[in-house]
N, C-alpha and C positions, 0 to 999 in steps of 0.2 A: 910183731905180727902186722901184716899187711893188710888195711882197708880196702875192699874194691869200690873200685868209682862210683859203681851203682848204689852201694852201703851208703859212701860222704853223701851221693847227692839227696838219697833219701833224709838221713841225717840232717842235711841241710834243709830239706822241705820241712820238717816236723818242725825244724828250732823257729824257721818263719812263724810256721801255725802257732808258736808258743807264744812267739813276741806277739801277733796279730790281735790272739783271742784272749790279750792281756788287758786288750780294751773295749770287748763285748759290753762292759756295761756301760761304757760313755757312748758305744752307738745303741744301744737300746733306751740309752734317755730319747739319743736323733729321733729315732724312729714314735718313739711315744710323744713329742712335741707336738703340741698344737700351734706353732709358729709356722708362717710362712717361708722356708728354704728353698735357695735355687742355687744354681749354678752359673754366673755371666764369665763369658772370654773380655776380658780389659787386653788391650792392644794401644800400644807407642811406638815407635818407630818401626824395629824391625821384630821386636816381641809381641808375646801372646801370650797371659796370665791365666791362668783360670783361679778364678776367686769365688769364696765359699760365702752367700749374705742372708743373714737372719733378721727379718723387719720383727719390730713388737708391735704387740697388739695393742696399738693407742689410736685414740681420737685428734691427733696430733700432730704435726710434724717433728722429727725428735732430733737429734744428736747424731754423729758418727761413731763409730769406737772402730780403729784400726787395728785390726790384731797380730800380729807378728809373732808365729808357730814359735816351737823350739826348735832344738837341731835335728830334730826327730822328724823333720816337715808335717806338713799339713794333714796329722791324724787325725781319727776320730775326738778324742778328748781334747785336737784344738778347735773342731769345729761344733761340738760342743760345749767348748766355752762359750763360742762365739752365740750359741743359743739361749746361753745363761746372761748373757751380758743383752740382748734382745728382750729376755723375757723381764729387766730389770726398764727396759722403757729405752731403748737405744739401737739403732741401726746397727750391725754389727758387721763387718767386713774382714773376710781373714784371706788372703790372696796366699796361694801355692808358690812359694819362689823357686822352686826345682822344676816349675814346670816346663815342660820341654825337653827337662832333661831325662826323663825316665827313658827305660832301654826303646820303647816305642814311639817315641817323640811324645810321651804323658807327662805324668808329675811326678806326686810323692806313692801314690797308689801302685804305680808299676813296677818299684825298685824291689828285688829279691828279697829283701830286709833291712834290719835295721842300722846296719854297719854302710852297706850303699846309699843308703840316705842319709845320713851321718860323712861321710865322704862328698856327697853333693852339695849337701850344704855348705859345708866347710869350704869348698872351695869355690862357693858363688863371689862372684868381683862385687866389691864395694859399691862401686857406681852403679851397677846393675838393679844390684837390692833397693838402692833408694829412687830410684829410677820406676822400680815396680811398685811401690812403697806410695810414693807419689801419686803414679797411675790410678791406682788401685784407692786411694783418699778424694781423687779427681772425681773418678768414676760415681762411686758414693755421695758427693758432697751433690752433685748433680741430679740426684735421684728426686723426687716428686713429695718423697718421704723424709726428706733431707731438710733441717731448721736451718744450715750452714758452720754449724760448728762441729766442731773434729777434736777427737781424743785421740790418743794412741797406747798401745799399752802391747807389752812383748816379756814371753817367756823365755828362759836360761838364754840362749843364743838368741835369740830375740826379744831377750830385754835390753841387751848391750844395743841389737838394730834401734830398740825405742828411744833411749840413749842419743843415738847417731842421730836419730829421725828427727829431734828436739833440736839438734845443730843446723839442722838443713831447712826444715820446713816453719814457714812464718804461718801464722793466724790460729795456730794449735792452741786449744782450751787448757792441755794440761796432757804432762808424760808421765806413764805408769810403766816400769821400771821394777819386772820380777825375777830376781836372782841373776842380774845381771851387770857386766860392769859398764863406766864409766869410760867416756874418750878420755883421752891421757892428754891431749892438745888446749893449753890455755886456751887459744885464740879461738878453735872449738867452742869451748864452755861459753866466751863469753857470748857466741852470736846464740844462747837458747833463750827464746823468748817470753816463756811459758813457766809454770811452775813443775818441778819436776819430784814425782812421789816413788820412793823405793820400798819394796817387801822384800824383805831377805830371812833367809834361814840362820840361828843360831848352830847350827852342827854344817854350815856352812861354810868353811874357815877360806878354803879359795878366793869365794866371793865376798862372803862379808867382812875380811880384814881389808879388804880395799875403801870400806866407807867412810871410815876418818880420814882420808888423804881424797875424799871424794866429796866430802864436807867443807875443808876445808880450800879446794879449790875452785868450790860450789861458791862460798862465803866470798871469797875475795873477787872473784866478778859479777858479785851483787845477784846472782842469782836464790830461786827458792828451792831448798831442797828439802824436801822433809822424810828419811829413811825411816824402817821399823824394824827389827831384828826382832822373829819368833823363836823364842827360845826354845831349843831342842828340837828344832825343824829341821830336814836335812834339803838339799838341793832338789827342787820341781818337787815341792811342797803341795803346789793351788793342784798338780796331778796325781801323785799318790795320796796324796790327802782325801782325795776324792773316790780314790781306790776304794771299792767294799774290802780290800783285802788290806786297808794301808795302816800302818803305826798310829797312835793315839797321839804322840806329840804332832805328828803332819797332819791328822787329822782336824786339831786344836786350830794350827796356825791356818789352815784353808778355811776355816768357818770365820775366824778373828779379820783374816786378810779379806775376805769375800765381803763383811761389813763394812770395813773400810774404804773397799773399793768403791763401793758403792755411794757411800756416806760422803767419799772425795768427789765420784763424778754429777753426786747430785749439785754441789758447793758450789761446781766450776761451770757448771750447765747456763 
């Protein structure tokens, strides 16, 4: 039996709305924050980012924390991290790297679902990303709110970016490294300046069977690497963990990894 076009597309609307209002509860923490959020265009050459920034509420001048989305781009529950890592005492910045590319010259907001933005990201150029990456650490380090030190820290496909970002980028406090891999490039490894800290899932086996060959290429160009595997966690843990609907092991490891988080960037501040 044949679908008619009007049926798929309807179909197709509903399954959006499904993925969308998967994450009602990470924008209803947004909307309930009492933190300061905005919206700034970061602009380099011939780009224009729009990046998501969450001040905390200190008497202070604080920290950066650079956030780098999943492959999922710049959802609600990543810029809600970015509010949770604000409301811990830290400038928070999470830059959209598909921006521009949504079907209307937008971001990640515009893309029909989840598979399109999945697609975009995937095929963002390497240079590009650290390019925006950069910009968007630039922008931030420069703020009035800014003490001058930078963290960075990136989920599934954007822990590999944090990864990257640790080879490229000097005066970095320290790389946070969630469920994501490692550059494969000795010569890589050895330019990261910084200590680099990994959270990975135990029902992970993709990701986390790479960290013994990730350890030990850590070790031999004298870098710090110090991984954690939570047992019975599965992959983008710190976000279904955080799911009211999510598994009790991802739940565990998002509560265990969020203290640590924390615990690491007080250490390095």
């Amino acid at each position: 039996m044949t679908i008619p076009d009007k049926a798929i597309a309807f179909l197709s609307v509903l399954a959006f709305a499904s993925t969308a209002s998967a994450q009602d509860w990470a924008k209803a923490k947004l909307d309930s924050s009492p933190r300061h959020q905005e919206w700034v265009t970061v602009k380099h050459g011939d780009r224009s980012v729009q990046c998501y920034i969450v001040y905390p509420q200190v008497n202070r001048k604080a920290p950066v924390v650079l956030i780098i989305h999943e492959i999922f781009g710049l959802s609600d529950w990543a810029r809600e991290t970015a509010d949770q890592v604000a409301a811990s005492g830290y400038v928070a910045i999470a830059p959209d790297l598909v921006s521009g590319l949504g079907p209307k010259g937008g971001g990640t907001s515009e893309f029909s679902g989840r598979d399109a933005v999945v697609k975009a990201v995937s095929g963002l150029p390497a240079d590009q990303v650290m390019a925006d990456l950069n910009a968007a650490a630039d922008y931030a380090l420069a703020l009035p709110a800014s003490n001058g030190k930078l963290f960075v820290a990136g989920f599934c496909w954007g822990g590999g970016q944090s990864f990257q970002f640790a080879t490229k980028r000097s005066g970095l406090s320290a790389a946070f490294v969630f469920y994501g891999g490692a550059p494969k490039e000795f010569g890589a490894i050895a330019e990261i300046l910084c200590p680099v800290y990994g959270f990975y899932g135990g029902n992970d086996a993709r990701v986390s069977e790479t960290v013994p060959a990730t350890i030990e290429i850590m070790k031999k160009a004298g870098k710090t690497y110090e991984p954690v595997i939570y047992e019975d966690a599965g992959h983008g843990f710190m976000r279904t963990g955080e799911d009211p609907t999510g598994e009790p092991a991802n739940k565990k490891a998002y509560r265990r990894a969020w203290d640590r988080w924390r615990k690491l960037l007080q250490e390095n501040s």
